[in-house]
NUSEVO-961590 format. One record per residue: residue number from 1; residue in three letters; x, y, z of N, C-alpha, C, O in turn. Coordinates in steps of 0.02 Angstrom, whole numbers. Layout:
N
[figu NUM ALA [X Y Z] [X Y Z] [X Y Z] [X Y Z]];
...
//
This chain:
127
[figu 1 UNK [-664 -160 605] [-647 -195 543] [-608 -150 496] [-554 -164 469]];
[figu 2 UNK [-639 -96 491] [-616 -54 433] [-527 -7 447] [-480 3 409]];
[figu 3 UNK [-537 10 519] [-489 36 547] [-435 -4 552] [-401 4 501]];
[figu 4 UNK [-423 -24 572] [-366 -78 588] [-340 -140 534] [-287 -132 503]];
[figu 5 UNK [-379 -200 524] [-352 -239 476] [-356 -196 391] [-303 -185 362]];
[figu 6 UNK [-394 -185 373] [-384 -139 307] [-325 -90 292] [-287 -92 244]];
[figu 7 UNK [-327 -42 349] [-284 19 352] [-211 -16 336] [-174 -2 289]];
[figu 8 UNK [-201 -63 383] [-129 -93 408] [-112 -141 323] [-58 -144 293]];
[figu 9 UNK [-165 -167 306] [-144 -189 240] [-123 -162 176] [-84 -179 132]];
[figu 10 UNK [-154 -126 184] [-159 -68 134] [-108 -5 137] [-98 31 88]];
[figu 11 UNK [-78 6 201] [8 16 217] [56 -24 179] [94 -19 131]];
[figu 12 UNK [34 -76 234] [75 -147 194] [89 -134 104] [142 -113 82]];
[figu 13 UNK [59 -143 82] [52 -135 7] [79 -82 -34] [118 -79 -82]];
[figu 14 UNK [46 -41 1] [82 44 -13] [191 23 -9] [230 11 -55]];
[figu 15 UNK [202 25 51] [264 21 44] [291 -32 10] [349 -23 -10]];
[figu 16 UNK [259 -100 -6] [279 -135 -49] [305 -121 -121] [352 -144 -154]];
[figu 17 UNK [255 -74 -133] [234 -60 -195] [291 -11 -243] [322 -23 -295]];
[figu 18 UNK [286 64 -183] [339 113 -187] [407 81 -175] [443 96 -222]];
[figu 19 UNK [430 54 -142] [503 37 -139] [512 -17 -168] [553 -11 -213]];
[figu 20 UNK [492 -71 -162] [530 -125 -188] [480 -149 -276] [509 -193 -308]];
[figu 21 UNK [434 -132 -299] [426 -134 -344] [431 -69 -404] [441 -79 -464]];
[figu 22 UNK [423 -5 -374] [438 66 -425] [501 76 -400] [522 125 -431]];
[figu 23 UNK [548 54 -358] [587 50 -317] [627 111 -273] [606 169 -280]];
[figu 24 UNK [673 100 -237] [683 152 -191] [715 218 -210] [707 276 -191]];
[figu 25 UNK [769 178 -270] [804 232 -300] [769 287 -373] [802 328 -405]];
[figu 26 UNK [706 273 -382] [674 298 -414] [631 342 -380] [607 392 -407]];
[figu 27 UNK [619 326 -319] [581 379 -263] [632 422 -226] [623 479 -207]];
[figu 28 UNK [675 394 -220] [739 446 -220] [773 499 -249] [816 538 -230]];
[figu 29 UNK [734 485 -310] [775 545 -355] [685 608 -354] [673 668 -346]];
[figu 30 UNK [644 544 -369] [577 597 -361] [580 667 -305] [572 728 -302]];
[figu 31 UNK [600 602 -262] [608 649 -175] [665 723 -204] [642 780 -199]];
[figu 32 UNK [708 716 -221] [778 744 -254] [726 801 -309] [716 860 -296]];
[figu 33 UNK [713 782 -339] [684 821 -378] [624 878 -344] [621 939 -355]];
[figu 34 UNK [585 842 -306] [524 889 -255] [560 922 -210] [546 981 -215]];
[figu 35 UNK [604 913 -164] [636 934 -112] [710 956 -123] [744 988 -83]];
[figu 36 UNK [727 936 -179] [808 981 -182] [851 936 -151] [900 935 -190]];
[figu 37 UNK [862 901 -109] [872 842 -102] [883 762 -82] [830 749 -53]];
[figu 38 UNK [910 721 -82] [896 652 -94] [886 617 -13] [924 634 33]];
[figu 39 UNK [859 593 -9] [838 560 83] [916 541 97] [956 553 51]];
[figu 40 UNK [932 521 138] [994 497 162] [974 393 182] [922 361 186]];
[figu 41 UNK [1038 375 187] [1036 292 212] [997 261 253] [981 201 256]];
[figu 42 UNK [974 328 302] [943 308 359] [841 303 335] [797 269 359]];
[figu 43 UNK [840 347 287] [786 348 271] [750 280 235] [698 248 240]];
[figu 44 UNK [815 280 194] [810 227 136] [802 161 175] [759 118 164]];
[figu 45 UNK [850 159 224] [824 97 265] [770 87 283] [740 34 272]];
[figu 46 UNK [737 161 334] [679 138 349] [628 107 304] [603 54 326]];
[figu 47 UNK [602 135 230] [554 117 188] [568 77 161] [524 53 125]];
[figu 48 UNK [631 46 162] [642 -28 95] [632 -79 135] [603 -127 111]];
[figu 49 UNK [657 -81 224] [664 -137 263] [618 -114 321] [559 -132 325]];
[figu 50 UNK [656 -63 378] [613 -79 418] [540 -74 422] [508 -116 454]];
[figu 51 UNK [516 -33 396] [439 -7 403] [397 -73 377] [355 -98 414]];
[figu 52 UNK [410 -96 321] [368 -147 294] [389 -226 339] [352 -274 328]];
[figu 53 UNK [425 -230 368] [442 -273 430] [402 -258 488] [369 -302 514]];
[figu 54 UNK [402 -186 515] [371 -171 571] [279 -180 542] [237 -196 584]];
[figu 55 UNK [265 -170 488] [186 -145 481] [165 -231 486] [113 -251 513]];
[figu 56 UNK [221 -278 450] [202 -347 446] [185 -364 532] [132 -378 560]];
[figu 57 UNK [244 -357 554] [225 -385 626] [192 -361 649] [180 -394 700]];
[figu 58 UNK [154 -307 649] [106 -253 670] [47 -296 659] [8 -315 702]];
[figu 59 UNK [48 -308 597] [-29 -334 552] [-51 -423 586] [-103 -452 600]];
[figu 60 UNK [22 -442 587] [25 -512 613] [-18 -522 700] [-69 -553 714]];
[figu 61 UNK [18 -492 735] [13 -462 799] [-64 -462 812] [-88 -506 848]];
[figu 62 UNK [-107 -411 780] [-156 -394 767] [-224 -451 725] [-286 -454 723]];
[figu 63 UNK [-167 -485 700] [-228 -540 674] [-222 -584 730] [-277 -609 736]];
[figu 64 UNK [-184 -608 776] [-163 -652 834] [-191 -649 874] [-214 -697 905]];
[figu 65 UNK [-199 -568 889] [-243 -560 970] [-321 -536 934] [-365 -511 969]];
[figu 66 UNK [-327 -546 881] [-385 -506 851] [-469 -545 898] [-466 -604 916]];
[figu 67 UNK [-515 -516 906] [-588 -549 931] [-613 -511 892] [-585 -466 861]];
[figu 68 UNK [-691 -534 891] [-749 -521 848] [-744 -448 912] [-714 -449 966]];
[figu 69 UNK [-786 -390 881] [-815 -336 900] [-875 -342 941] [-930 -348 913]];
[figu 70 UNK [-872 -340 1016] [-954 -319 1036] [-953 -258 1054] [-908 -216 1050]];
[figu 71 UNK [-1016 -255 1079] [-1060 -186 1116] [-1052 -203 1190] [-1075 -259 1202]];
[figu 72 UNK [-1030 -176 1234] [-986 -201 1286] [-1004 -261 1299] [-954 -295 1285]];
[figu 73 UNK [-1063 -311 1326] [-1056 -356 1335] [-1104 -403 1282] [-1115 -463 1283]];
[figu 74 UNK [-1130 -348 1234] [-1155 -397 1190] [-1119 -409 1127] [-1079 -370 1101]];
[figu 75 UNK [-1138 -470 1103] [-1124 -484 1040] [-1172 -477 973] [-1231 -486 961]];
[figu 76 UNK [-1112 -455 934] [-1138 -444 862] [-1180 -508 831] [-1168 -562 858]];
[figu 77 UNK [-1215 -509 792] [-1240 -541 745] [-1185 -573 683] [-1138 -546 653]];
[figu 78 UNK [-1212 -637 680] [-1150 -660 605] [-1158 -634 554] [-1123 -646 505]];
[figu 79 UNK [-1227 -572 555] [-1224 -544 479] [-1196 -497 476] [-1168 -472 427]];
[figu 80 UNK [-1198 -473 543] [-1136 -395 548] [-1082 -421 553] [-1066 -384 507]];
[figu 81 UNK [-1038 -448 564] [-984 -472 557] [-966 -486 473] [-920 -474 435]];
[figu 82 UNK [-1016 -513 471] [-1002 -528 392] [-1020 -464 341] [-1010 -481 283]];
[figu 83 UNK [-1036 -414 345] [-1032 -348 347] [-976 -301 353] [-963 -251 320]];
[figu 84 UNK [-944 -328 402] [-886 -295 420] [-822 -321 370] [-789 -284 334]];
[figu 85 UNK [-814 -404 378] [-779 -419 332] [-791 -399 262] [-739 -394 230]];
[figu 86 UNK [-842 -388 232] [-860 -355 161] [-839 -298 156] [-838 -280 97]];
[figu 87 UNK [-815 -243 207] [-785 -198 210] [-727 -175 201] [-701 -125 177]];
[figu 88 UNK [-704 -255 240] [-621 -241 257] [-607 -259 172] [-570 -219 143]];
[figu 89 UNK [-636 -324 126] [-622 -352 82] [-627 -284 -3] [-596 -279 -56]];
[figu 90 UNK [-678 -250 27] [-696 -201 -24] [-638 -131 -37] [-626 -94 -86]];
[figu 91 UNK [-613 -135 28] [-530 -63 41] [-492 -105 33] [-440 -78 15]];
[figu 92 UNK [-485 -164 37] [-411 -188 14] [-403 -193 -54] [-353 -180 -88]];
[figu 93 UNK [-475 -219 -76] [-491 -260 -147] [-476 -214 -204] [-455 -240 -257]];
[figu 94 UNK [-487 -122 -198] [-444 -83 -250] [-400 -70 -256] [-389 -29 -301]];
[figu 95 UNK [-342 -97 -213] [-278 -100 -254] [-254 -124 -297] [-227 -95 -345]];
[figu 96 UNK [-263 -202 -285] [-251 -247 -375] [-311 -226 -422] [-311 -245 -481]];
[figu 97 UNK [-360 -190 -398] [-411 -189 -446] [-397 -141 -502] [-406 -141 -562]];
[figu 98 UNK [-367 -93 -452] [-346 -27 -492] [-288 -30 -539] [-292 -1 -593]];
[figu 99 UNK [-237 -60 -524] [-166 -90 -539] [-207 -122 -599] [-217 -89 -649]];
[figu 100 UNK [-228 -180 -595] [-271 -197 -647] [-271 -152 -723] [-236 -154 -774]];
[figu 101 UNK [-334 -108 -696] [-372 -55 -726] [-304 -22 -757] [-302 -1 -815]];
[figu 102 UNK [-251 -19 -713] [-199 38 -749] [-165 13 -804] [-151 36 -860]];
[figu 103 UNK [-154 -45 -772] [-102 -98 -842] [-149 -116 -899] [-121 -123 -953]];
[figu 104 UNK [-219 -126 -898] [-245 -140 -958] [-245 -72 -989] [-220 -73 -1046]];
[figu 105 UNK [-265 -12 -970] [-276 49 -994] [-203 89 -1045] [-202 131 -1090]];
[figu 106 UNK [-158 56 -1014] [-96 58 -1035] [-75 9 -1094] [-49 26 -1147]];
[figu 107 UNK [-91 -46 -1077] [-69 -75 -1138] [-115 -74 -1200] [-93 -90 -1255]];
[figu 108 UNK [-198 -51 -1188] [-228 -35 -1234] [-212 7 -1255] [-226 13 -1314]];
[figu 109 UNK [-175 60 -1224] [-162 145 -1249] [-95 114 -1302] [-87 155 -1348]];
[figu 110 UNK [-62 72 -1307] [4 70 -1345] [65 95 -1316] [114 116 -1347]];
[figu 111 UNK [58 91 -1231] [139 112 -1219] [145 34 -1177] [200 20 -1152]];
[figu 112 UNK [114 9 -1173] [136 -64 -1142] [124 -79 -1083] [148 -38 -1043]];
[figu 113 UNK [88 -136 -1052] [96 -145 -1004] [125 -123 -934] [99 -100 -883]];
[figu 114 UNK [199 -139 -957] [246 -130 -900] [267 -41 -887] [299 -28 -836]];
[figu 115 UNK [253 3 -923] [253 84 -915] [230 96 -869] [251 149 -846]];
[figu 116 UNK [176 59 -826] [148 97 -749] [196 88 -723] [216 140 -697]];
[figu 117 UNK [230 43 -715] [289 59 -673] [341 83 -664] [370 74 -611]];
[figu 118 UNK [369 124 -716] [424 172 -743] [378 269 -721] [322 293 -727]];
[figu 119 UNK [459 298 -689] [440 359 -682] [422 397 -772] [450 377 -823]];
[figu 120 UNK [380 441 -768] [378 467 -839] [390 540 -816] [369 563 -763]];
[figu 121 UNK [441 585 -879] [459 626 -890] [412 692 -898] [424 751 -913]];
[figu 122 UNK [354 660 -881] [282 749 -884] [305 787 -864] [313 841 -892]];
[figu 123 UNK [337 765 -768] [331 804 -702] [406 809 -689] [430 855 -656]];
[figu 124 UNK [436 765 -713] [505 748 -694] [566 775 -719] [593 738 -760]];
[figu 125 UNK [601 838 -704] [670 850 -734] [716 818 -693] [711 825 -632]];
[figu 126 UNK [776 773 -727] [808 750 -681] [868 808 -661] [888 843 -708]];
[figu 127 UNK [887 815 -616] [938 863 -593] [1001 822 -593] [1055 847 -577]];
//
């Protein structure tokens, strides 16, 4: 449960998150700034398109051929199963939870809402 459907979602999300919502060219310059410099086209492709394409069909794939878990020829109980899903639901469930937590903490602090999603200048010299 925990390995597989969680992990793969929670990829999923991750690259959602970094490229197409803080977006690519803002992790680009980060990258530029940590490493001296900037990924090339081929990179950029991979993380904006292919990867989050491949992890989808990955995840898809995986829910398709997916079966309940036994012990070689026995079967689980519906409460362990339902156990397991409480698992998978509890590692996925802090990402918006946290996102959450960040945007209220933010807009209570007085820089607004929408600031989690902007790089900030602490760490950042732009070159």
């Amino acid at each position: 449960y925990g390995a597989s459907i969680s992990v793969m979602l929670i990829a999923i999300f991750e690259m959602i998150a970094i490229m197409w919502i803080y977006g690519f060219k803002n992790f680009g310059e980060d990258m530029k700034c940590m490493l001296g410099f900037a990924p090339n086209i081929y990179f950029q492709a991979c993380w904006v398109v292919i990867c989050p394409l491949l992890l989808t069909c990955i995840f898809i794939a995986a829910c398709v051929c997916w079966t309940q878990p036994s012990y070689g020829g026995i079967q689980y109980p519906d409460w362990a199963h339902g156990i397991g899903y409480i698992l998978v639901v509890l590692s996925v469930i802090q990402i918006p939870l946290w996102l959450l937590v960040t945007i209220v903490s933010a807009a209570m602090g007085g820089r607004g809402a929408l600031s989690v999603f902007r790089t900030t200048n602490q760490w950042l010299t732009k070159t």
